[in-house]
C-alpha positions in Angstrom: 78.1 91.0 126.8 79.0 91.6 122.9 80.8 88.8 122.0 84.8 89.6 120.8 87.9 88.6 119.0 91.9 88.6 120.4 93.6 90.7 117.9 97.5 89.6 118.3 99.8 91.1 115.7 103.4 89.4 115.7 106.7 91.0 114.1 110.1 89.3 113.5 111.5 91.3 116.4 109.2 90.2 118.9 107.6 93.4 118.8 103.7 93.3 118.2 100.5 94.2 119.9 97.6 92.3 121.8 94.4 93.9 121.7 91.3 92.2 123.7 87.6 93.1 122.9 88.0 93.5 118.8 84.2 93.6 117.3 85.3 93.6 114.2 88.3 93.8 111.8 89.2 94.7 108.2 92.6 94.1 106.3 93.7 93.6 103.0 94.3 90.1 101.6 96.2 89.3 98.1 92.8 89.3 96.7 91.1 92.1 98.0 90.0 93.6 101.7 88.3 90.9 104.2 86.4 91.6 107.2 86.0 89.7 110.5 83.3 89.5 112.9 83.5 87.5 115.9 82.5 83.8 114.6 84.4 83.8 111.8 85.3 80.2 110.4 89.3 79.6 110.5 91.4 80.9 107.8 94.4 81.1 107.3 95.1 83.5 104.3 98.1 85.7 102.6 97.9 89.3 103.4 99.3 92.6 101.7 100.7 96.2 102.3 97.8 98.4 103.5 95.5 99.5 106.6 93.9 97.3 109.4 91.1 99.0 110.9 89.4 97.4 114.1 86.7 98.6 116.2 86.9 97.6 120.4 83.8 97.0 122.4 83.7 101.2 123.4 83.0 101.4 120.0 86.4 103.3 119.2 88.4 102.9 115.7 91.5 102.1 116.0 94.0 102.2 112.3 97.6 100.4 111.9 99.6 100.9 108.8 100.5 97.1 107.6 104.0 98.1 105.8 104.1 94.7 104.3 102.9 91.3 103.5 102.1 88.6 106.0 100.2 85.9 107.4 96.4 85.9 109.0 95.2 83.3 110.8 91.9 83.0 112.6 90.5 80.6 114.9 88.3 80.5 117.4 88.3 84.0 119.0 91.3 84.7 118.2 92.8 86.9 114.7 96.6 86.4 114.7 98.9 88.4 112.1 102.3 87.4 111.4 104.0 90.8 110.2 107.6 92.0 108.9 106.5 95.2 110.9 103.9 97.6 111.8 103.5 101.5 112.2 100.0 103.5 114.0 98.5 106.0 111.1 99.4 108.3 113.8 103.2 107.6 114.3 105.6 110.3 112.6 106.2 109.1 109.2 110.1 108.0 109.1 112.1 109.9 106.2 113.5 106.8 105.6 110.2 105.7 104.3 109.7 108.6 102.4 113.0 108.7 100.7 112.7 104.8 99.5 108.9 106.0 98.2 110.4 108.6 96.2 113.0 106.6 95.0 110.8 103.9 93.3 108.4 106.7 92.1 111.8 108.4 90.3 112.6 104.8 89.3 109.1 104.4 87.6 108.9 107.9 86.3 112.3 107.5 84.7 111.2 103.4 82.7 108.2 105.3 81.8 109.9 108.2 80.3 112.3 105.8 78.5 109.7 104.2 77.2 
């Protein structure tokens, strides 16, 4: 049997996920993207807005959308993320989201102009 991580993500709401059987894992850190194979020494590192991609022992990728930053910590077997939130790729994309994105694009697109 293919040795594997726990993959428990944890949200201020209590909301989160627990996935069992992660070969491998990849997430963005302040300093640039990290990947995690089972083994991995503990760390326990700052991460940043971007995707988590994760691959199960079937072989199947799996993408989440981390909104914001957070905490990783990893220890034996187990990756845990500390999140302000979390969305699937897949999930309907809220207009709330969209209409703060456009917001700070106008906001940037008018300094810029000023400028």
């Amino acid at each position: 049997m293919k040795p594997a991580l726990s993959l428990q993500i944890i949200t201020p709401a209590g909301r989160g996920q627990k996935v069992e059987g992660v070969v491998s894992l990849t997430l963005p850190l302040i300093d640039g993207n990290i990947g995690i194979l089972p083994g991995h020494a503990p760390l326990l590192a700052n991460t940043t807005a971007g995707s988590l991609v994760y691959r199960n022992t079937d072989g199947k990728e799996n993408k989440l959308v981390l909104p914001s930053s957070g905490i990783l910590l990893v220890e034996t077997g187990n990756v845990i993320l500390f999140l302000h939130g979390m969305e699937a790729i897949s999930s309907p994309i809220h207009a709330r989201l969209l209409q703060e994105s456009l917001a700070a694009i106008e906001m940037d697109y008018e300094y810029a102009r000023e400028a």
